[in-house]
C-alpha distance (Angstrom), angle and dihedral (degrees) to the residues before:
residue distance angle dihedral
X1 . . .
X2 3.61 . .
X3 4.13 108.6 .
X4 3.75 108.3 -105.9
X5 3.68 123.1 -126.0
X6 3.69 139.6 -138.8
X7 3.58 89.1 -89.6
X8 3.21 107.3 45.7
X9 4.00 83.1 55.7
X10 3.76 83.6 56.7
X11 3.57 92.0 55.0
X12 3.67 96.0 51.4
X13 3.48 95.0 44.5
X14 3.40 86.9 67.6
X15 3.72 105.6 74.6
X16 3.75 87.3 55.3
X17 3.51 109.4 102.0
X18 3.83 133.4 -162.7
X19 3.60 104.3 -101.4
X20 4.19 90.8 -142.7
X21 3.80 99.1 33.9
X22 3.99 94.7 35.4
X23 3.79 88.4 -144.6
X24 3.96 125.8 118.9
X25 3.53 114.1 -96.4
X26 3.54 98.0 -131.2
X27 4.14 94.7 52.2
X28 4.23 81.3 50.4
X29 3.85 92.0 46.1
X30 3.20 109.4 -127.0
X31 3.67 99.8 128.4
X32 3.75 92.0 86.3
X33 3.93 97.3 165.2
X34 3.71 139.4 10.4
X35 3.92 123.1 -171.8
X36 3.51 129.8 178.7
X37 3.72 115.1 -128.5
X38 3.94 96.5 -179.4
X39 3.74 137.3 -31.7
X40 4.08 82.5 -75.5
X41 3.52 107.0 38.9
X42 4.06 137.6 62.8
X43 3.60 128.9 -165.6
X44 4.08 117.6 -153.5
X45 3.50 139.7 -159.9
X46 3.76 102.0 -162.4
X47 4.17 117.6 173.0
X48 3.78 108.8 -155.8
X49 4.39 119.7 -157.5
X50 4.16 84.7 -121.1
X51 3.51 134.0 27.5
X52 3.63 75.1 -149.7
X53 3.10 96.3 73.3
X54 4.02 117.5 151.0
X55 4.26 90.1 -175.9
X56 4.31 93.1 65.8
X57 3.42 98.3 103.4
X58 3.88 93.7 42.4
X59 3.82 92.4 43.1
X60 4.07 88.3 51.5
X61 4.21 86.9 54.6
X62 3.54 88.8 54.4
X63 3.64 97.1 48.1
X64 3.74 94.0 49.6
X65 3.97 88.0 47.7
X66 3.86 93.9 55.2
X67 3.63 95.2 45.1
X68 3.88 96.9 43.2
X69 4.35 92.2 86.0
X70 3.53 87.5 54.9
X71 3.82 92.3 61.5
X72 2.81 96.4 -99.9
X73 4.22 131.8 150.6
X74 3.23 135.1 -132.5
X75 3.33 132.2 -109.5
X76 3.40 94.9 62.3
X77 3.35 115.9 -163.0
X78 3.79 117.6 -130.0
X79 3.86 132.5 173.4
X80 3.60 106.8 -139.3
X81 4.19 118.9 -144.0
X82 3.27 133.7 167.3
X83 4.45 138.8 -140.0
X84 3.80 106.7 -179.7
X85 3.96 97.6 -149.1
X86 3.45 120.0 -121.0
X87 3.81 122.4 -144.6
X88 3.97 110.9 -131.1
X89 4.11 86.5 -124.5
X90 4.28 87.2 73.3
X91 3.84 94.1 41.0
X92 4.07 86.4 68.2
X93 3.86 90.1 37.1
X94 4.12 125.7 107.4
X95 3.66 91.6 -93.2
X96 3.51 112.5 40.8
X97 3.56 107.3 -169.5
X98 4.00 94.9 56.3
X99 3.12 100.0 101.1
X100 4.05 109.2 -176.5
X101 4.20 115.4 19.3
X102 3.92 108.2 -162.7
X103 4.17 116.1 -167.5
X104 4.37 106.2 -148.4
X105 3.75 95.4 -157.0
X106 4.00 132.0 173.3
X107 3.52 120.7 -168.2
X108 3.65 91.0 -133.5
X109 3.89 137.5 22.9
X110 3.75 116.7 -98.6
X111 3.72 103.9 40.5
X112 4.42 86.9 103.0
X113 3.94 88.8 -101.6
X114 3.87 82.7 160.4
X115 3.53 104.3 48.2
X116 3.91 94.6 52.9
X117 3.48 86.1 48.6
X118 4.06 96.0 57.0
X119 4.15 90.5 30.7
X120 4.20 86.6 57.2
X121 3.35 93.4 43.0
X122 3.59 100.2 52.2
X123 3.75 88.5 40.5
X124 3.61 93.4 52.9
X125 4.37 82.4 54.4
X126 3.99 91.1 57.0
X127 3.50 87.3 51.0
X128 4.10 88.3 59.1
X129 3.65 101.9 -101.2
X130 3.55 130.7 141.1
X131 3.91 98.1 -123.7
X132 4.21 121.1 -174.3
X133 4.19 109.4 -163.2
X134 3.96 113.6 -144.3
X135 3.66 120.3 -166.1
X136 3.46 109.3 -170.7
X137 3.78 102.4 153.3
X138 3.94 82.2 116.7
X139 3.89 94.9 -170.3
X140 3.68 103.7 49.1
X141 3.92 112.5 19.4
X142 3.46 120.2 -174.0
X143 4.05 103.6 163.8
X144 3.95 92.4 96.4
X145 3.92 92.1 54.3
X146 3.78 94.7 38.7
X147 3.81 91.4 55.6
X148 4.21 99.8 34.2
X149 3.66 88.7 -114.2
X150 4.09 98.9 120.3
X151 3.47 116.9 146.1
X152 3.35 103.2 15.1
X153 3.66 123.0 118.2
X154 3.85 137.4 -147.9
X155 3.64 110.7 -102.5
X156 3.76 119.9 -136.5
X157 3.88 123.2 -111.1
X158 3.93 114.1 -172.1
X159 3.86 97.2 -31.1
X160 4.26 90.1 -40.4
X161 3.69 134.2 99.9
X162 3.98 121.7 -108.6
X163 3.88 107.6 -136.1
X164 4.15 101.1 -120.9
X165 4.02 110.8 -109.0
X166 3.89 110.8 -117.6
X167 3.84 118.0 169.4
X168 3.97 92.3 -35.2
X169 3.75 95.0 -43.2
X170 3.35 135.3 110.0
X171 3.83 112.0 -127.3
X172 4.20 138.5 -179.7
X173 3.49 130.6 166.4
X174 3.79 140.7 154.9
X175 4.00 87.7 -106.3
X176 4.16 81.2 74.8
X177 4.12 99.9 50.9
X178 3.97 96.1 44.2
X179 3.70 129.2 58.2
X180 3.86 120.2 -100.8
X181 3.99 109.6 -85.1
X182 3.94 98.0 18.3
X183 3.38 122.7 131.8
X184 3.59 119.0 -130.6
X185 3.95 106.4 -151.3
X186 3.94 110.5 -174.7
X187 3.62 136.4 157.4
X188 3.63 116.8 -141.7
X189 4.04 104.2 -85.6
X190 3.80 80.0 60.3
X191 3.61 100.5 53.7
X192 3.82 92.9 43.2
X193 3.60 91.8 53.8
X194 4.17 95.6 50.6
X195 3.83 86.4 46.2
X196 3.63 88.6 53.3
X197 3.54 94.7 46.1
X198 4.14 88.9 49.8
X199 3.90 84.7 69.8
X200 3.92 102.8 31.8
X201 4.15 100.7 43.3
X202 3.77 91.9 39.4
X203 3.43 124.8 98.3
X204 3.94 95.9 -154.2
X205 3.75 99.6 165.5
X206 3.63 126.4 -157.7
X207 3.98 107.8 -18.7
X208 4.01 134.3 179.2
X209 3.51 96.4 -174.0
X210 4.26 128.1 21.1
X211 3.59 103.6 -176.7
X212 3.50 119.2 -166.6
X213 3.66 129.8 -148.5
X214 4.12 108.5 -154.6
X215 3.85 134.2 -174.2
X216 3.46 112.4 -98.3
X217 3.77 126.3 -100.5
X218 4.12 125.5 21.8
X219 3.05 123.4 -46.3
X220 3.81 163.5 93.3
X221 3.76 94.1 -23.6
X222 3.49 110.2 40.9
X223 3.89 85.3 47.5
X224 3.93 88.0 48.0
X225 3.96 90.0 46.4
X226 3.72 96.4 49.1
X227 4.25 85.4 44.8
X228 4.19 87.9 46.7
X229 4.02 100.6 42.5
X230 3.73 141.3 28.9
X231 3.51 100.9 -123.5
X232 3.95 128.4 -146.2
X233 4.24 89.2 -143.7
X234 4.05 137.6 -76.5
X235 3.42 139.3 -85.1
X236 4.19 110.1 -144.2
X237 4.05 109.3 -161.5
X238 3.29 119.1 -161.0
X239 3.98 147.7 155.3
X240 3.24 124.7 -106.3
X241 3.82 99.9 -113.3
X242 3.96 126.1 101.6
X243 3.92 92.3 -115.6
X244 3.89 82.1 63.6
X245 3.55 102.7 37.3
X246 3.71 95.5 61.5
X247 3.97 93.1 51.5
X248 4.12 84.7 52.4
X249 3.55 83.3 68.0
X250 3.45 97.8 55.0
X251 3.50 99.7 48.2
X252 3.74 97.2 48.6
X253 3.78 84.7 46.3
X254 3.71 92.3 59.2
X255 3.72 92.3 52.4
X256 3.72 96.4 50.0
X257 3.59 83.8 53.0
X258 3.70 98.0 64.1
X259 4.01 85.7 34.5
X260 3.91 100.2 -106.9
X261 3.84 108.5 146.6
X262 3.71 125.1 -120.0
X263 3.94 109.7 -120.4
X264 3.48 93.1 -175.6
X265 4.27 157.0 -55.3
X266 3.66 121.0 -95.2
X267 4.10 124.3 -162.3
X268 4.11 103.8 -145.7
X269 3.75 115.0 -169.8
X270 3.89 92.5 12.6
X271 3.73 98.8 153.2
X272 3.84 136.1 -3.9
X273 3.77 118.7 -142.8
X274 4.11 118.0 -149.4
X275 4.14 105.0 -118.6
X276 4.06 81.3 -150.0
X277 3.35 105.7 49.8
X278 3.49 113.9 -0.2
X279 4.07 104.3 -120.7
X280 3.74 111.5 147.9
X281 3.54 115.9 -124.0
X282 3.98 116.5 -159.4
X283 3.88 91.7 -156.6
X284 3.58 93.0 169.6
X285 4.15 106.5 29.0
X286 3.70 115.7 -89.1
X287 3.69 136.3 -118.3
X288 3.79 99.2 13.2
X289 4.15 91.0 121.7
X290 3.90 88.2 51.7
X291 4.12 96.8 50.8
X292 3.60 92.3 38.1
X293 3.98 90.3 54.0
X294 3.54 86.7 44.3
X295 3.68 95.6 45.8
X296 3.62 88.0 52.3
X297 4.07 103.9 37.6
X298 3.98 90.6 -112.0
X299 3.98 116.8 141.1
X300 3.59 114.6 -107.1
X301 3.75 117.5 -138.4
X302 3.37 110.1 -171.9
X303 4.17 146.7 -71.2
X304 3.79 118.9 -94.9
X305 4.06 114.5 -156.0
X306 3.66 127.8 -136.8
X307 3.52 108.6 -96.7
X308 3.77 130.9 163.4
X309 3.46 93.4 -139.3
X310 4.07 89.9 68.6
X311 3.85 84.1 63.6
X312 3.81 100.3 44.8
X313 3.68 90.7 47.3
X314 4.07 92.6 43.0
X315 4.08 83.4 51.5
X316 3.60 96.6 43.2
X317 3.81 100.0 47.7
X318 3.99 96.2 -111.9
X319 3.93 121.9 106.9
X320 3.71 104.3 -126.0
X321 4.02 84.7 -128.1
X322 4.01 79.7 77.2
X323 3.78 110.1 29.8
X324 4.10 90.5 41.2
X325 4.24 101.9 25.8
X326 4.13 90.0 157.0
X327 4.27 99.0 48.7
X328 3.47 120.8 99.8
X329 3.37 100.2 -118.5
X330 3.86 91.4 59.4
X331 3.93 95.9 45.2
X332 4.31 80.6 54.4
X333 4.15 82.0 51.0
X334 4.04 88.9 58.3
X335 3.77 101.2 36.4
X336 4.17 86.6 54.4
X337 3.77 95.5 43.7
X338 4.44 83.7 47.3
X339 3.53 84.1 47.1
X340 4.04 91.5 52.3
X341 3.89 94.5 43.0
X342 3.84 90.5 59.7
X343 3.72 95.1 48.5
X344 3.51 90.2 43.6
X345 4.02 87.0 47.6
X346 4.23 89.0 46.8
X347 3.94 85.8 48.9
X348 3.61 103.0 58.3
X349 3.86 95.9 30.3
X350 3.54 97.2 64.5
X351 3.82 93.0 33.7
X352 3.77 89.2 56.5
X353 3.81 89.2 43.9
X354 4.29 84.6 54.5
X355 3.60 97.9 57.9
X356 3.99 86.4 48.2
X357 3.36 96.8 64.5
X358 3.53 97.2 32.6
């Protein structure tokens, strides 16, 4: 067999198509290098849209399948990168270098809107990305205690607030600027200007993913928040239980409403597992996020478990995805916030492709 060359690689590279964005690889560009280590054996620079990516392992089968008629040998060894894509909406936005802003919303209180929203942020920052934390529930804040970080306070840099540092993320929240145990009592014109000010009098840096932990239900903020910032989509937690359900659609209906995509339904506390003997307990129903998001053509990212551990870590100020990396309830954590990283990556891709050919 005649030894391949580098662009004959090329060539068969391009039949192998993202498994998420169901585009070839090359006509994305992410095949930013190929070397030939011997008649046998490739080398491959390949730059994914998420270091999150949930697709790697499938995406590496492919790649070894399209190169194997040339001659060449599996393994192949690939260098994995990653570009989080940025839709051209954010690049005109108050803060620049965040590049993706994701709204975790429940349609009512109680359904662990919050946790989700720390556990998917810090799983998305174990994955490698540059993750900003938001709390804007302005009336009951719970960022600072959920990530050990109370009573600290943002330090000013040339007139600006510096995001406080909490297990690789950068975090602010109302629970930072007012002393423990005060009430903040605002009307609306008040919350819309702190909001503002969250994104204009923040330095936030370069960011992959801001995730944003709201209030539950619909009102002054999320309105404010979709009015502030172009936002990638929204996450909508919920239990699996009717009483939730029915809220779920109500809060994705207000964000279709003032056009903010939905990235996706999660299922919090959608099954608790016995430590002792391992019986599965559906304390609160099961499967009512998936069938509604199928009833209603809504992505489905994933159920989370009850797990004590979620509660310790919530209490203690580390994400269980960090304090307990092996449980099951934290490898749920990582496959939802892998889940959210493609959609978000299928989201802005093909918007971005839109206003191209527009």
């Amino acid at each position: 067999m005649t030894a391949p060359t580098k662009d004959a690689v090329f060539e068969a590279l391009r039949a192998v198509h993202d498994p998420e964005l169901h585009r070839s690889i090359v006509d994305l560009g992410m095949v930013k290098g190929v070397e030939l280590v011997s008649d046998r054996k490739a080398w491959l620079d390949i730059e994914l849209t998420t270091p999150a990516c949930p697709m790697k392992d499938e995406l590496r089968a492919s790649i070894e399948a399209a190169l194997r008629p040339l001659g060449i040998e599996p393994p192949v060894e690939i260098q994995w990168s990653a570009q989080v894509p940025q839709s051209t909406a954010t690049k005109e936005s108050r803060a620049p270098g965040v590049r993706n802003v994701i709204a975790v919303a429940s349609g009512k209180g109680g359904v662990g809107k919050s946790t989700v929203a720390v556990n998917l942020a810090a799983s998305l920052r174990l994955d490698g990305a540059r993750v900003a934390l938001l709390d804007v529930d302005i009336y009951g804040p719970s960022i600072p205690l959920m990530t050990g970080t109370e009573g600290r306070k943002p330090d000013v840099i040339g007139g600006r607030l510096a995001p406080v540092e909490a297990h690789g993320m950068k975090c602010l929240s109302m629970g930072y600027l007012v002393p423990a145990g005060q009430a903040v009592v605002w009307r609306g014109p008040m919350l819309h200007k702190a909001i503002t000010q969250f994104f204009e009098d923040c330095d936030w840096g370069e960011v992959d993913y801001m995730i944003i932990d709201l209030p539950p239900g619909t009102g002054d903020v999320q309105l404010s928040l979709s009015q502030i910032f172009p936002l990638t989509g929204a996450v909508m937690v919920t239990t699996p239980q009717q009483v939730a359900l029915i809220d779920v659609e109500k809060g994705a209906n207000m964000f279709e409403r003032v056009n903010v995509p939905l990235l996706g339904i999660v299922e919090n506390m959608s099954k608790f597992v016995c430590p002792c003997c391992s019986t599965v307990t559906d304390i609160f129903s099961h499967g009512g996020g998936r069938k509604l998001a199928q009833a209603k053509g809504w992505p489905f990212l994933g159920e989370i478990p009850i797990d004590p551990s979620v509660r310790v870590g919530g209490d203690v100020g580390t994400p269980v995805v960090i304090s307990h990396p092996d449980s099951a309830v934290s490898k749920s954590f990582r496959a939802v916030a892998r889940t959210l990283a493609a959609e978000v990556s299928k989201k802005v891709i093909a918007d971005n492709q839109a206003e191209k050919e527009a």
